[in-house]
C-alpha positions in Angstrom: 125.1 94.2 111.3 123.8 91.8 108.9 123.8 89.0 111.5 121.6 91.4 114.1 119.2 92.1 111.1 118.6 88.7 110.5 118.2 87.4 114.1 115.7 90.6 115.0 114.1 89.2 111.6 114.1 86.0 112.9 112.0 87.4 116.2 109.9 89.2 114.0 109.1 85.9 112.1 108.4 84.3 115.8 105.9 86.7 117.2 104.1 86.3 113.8 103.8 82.9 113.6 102.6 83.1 117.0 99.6 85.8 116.6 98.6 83.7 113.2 98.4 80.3 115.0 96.0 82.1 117.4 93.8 82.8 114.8 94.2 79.5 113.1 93.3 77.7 115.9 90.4 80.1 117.1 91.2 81.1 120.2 91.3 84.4 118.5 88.8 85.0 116.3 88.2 87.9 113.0 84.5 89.6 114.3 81.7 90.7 111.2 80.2 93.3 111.1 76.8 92.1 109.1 75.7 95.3 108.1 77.8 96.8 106.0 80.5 95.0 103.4 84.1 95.3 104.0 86.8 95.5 101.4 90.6 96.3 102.6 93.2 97.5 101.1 96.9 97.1 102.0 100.7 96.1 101.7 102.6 93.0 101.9 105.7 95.6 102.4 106.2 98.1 105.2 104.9 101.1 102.7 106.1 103.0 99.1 102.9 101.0 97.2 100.8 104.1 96.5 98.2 102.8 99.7 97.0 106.1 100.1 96.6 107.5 96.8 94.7 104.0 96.0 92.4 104.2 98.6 91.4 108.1 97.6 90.7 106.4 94.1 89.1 103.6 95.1 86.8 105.8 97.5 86.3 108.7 95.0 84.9 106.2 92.3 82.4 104.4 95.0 81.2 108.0 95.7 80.5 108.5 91.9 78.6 106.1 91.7 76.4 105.9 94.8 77.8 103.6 97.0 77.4 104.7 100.6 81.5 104.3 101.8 83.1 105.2 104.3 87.0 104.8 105.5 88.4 103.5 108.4 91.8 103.5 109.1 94.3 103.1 112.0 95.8 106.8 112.5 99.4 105.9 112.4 101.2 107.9 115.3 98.4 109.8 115.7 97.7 110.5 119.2 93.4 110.3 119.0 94.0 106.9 117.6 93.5 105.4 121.5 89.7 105.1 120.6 87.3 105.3 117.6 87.4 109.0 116.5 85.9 110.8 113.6 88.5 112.9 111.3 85.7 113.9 108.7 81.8 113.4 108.2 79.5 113.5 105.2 80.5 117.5 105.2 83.3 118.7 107.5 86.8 117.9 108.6 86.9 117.5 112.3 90.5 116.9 113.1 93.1 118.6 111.3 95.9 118.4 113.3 98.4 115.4 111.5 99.8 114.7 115.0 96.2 113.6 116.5 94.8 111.7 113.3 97.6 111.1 111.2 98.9 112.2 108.5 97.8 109.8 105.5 94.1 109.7 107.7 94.1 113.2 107.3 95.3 113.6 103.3 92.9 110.8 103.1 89.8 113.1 104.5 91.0 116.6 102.6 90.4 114.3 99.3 87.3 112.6 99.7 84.9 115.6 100.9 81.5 113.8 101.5 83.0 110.4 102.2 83.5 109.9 106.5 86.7 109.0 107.5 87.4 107.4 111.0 90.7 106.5 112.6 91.4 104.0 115.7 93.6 101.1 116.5 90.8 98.9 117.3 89.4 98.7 113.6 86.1 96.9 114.7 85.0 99.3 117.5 85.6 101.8 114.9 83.7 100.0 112.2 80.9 99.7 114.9 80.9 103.7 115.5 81.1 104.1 111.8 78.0 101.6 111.1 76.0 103.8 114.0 76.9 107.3 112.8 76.5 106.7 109.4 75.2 103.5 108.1 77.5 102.9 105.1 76.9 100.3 102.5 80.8 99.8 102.3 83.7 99.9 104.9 86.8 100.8 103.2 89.6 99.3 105.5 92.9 101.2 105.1 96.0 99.4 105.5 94.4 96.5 107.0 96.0 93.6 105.3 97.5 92.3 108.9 94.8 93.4 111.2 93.1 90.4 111.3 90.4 91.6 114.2 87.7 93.1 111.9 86.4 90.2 108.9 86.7 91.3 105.5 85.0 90.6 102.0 88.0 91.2 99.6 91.6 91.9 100.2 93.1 93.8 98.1 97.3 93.6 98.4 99.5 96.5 96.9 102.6 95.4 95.8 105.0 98.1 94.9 106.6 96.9 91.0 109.9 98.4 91.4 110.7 96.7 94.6 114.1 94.2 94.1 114.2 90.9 95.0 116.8 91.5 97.1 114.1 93.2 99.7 111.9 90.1 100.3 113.0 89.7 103.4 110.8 90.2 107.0 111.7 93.5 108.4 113.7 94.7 109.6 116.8 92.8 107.5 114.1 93.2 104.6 111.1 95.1 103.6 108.2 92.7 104.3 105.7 92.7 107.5 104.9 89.3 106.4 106.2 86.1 104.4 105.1 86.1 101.0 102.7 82.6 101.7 100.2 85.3 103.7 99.6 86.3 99.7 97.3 83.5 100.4 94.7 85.3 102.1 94.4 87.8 99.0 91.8 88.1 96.4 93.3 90.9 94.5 97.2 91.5 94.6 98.3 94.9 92.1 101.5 95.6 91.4 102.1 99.5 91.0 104.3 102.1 89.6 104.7 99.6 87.2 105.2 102.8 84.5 108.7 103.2 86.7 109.4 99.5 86.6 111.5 97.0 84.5 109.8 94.6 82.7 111.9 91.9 83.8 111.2 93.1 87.8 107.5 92.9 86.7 107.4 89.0 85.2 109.7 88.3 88.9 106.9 89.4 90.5 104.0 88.0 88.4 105.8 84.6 88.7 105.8 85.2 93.0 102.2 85.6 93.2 101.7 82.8 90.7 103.3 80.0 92.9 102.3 81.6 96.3 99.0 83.5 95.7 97.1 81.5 92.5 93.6 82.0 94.0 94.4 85.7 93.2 93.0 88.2 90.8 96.7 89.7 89.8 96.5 92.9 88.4 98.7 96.5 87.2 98.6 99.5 87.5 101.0 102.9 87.3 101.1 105.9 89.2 101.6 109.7 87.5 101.0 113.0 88.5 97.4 114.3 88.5 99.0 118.0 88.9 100.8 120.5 91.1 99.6 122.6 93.8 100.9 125.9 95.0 101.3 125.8 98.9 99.3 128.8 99.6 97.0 127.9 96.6 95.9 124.2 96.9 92.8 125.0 95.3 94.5 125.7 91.8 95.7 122.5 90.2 98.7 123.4 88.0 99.5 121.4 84.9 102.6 118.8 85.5 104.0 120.6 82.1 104.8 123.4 84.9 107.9 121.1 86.0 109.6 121.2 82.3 113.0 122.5 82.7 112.7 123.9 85.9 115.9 124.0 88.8 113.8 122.3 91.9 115.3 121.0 95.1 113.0 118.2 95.9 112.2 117.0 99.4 109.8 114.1 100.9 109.6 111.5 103.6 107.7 108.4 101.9 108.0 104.4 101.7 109.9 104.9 98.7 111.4 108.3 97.5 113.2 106.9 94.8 109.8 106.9 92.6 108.9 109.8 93.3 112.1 111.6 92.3 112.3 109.4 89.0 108.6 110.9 88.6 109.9 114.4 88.7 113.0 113.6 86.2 109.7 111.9 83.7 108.5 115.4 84.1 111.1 117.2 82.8 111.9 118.6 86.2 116.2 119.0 87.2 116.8 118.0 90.6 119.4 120.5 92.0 119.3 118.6 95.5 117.0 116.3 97.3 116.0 115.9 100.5 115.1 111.7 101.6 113.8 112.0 105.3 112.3 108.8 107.1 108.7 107.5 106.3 105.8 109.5 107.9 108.8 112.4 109.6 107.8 115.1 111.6 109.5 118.1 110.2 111.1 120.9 112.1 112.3 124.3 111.7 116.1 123.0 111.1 114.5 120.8 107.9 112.6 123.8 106.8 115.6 126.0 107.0 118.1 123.3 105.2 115.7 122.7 102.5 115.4 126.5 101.8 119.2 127.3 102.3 119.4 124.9 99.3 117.0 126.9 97.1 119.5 129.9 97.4 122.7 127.8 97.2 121.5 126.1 93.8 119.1 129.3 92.9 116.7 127.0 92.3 113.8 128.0 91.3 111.3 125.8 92.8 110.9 123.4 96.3 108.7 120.1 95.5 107.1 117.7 97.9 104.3 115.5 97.9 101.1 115.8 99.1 101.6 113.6 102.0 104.2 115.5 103.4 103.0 119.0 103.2 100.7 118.2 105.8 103.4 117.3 108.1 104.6 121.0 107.2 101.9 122.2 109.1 103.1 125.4 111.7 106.5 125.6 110.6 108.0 129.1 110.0 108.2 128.6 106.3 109.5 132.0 104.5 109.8 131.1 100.8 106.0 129.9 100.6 105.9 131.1 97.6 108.0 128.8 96.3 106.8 125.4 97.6 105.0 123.4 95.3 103.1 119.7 96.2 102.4 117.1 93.7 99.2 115.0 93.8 99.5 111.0 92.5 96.6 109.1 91.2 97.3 105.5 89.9 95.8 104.2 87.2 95.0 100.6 86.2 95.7 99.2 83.1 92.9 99.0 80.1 92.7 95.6 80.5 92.2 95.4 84.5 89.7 97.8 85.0 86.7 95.8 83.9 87.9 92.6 86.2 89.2 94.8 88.9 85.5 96.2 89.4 83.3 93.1 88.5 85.1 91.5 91.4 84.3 94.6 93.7 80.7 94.5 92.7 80.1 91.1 93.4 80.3 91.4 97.0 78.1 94.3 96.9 75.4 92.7 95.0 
């Protein structure tokens, strides 16, 4: 098995190298859009850096203070993602349906009300339909680190601090989309969680960057829970303090589960069983109806999820309701970050 992983890594590696010498010898070619700046954000890894929730923050502080912003994003499995659609304008949600937008597009939108969100996987036709229905100041391109087709102003690279060594290899024997030398086209790399991370994983990393990505602004942050939200009552935030001591069974299909159950254990919470389904799943009834036989098998009291995937609950036949309870993650960048972190986004702005 390892052999076939390696060779199917090896392919990978191939049909990279090939699409980069395209672009390094211009017969393909990264197209500006000359109104507007653009600043993406994205992953080395093939997901579990906190993207999403770092894109909300990102896009929530622009909005507070007055920069025009809007988010443009690929629509991951969604099926509108054929051509430039709008999920969200300056007032509404459009789309609502996970299966047409996708489903961090769409947890993307229901956070940043007033802040347009577009989805499409030609990211300059949509930045072009974006620039003519709302004339932004600031395109906020969402995991866009390896779409090279729209020119950006600053990339930003998550890197996920709890990530092993031992998974820096190119999918899908490892974890990586790309080698770690692309760190060269990166003007902000930040590692996160790094509140669930060894120290010693954390100087490994800082040393990586060092030799492949010096040109880089190299930055922390961690990731904690903001609050809790009742499934029927999302617009009551609950206090994390709600998890102390309390029997859960624990569910979620994200880049990497493993944090977020350690972040339930940090809040006190007891993990009766969890459930680990694949990256971006699309639940059914038979999930729904495991995950709640386990709440009477370990009379829990409690079923926990993320935000991300109680979207992707949407229509099921879900009869304990009242007992399903999403968290919400915000990261947070060190004391000492924050001041570089946004002199370096303001200078492109200027």
């Amino acid at each position: 098995m390892t052999l076939l992983l390696n060779l199917a890594s090896n392919i990978y590696r191939l049909g990279y190298e090939f699409k980069r010498g395209l672009y390094a010898s211009g017969l393909w070619r990264s197209k500006s859009v000359a109104q507007a700046k653009v600043i993406c954000v994205g992953n080395l890894s093939v997901g579990g850096t906190g993207k999403t929730p770092f894109v909300i923050y990102l896009a929530s502080k622009l909005a507070s203070r007055q920069v025009k912003t809007v988010v443009v994003s690929r629509g991951y499995l969604g099926t509108a993602n054929r051509h430039p659609t709008i999920v969200s304008d300056e007032s509404h949600l459009l789309r609502q349906d996970y299966r047409e937008v996708g489903d961090e597009p769409l947890m993307i939108a229901k956070n940043l009300v007033g802040t347009p969100v577009l989805i499409g996987r030609r990211r300059y036709d949509v930045a072009r339909l974006a620039l003519q229905r709302f004339s932004p100041q600031l395109i906020l391109l969402d995991d866009g680190f390896q779409h090279w087709q729209l020119a950006r102003d600053i990339n930003i690279v998550l890197m996920d601090a709890t990530q092993k060594k031992s998974a820096f290899r190119l999918i899908p024997a490892g974890r990586l989309r790309e080698p770690f030398s692309a760190l060269r086209r990166a003007d902000i790399i930040i590692l996160t969680k790094c509140n669930l991370a060894d120290r010693a994983n954390i100087i490994m990393l800082e040393k990586l960057i060092k030799e492949y990505a010096p040109q880089a602004l190299t930055l922390h942050a961690d990731i904690e829970f903001s609050g809790l939200l009742q499934y029927d009552n999302p617009q009551s935030v609950i206090p994390v303090s709600f998890l102390k001591e309390k029997k859960i069974i624990a569910f979620c299909g994200i880049g990497n589960p493993e944090s977020f159950f350690c972040m339930l254990e940090q809040a006190g919470a007891q993990i009766s069983e969890r459930f680990v389904f694949p990256d971006h799943h699309r639940y059914s009834t038979n999930d729904v109806r495991k995950i709640e036989k386990a709440l009477g098998t370990h009379n829990a009291d409690l079923i926990v999820t993320t935000e991300k995937d109680v979207i992707r609950l949407e229509g099921l036949p879900i009869k304990k309701r009242e007992a399903y309870y999403y968290s919400r993650i915000s990261p947070t960048l060190w004391q000492n970050d924050e001041e570089p972190f946004w002199e370096k986004i303001y200078s492109v702005l200027k």
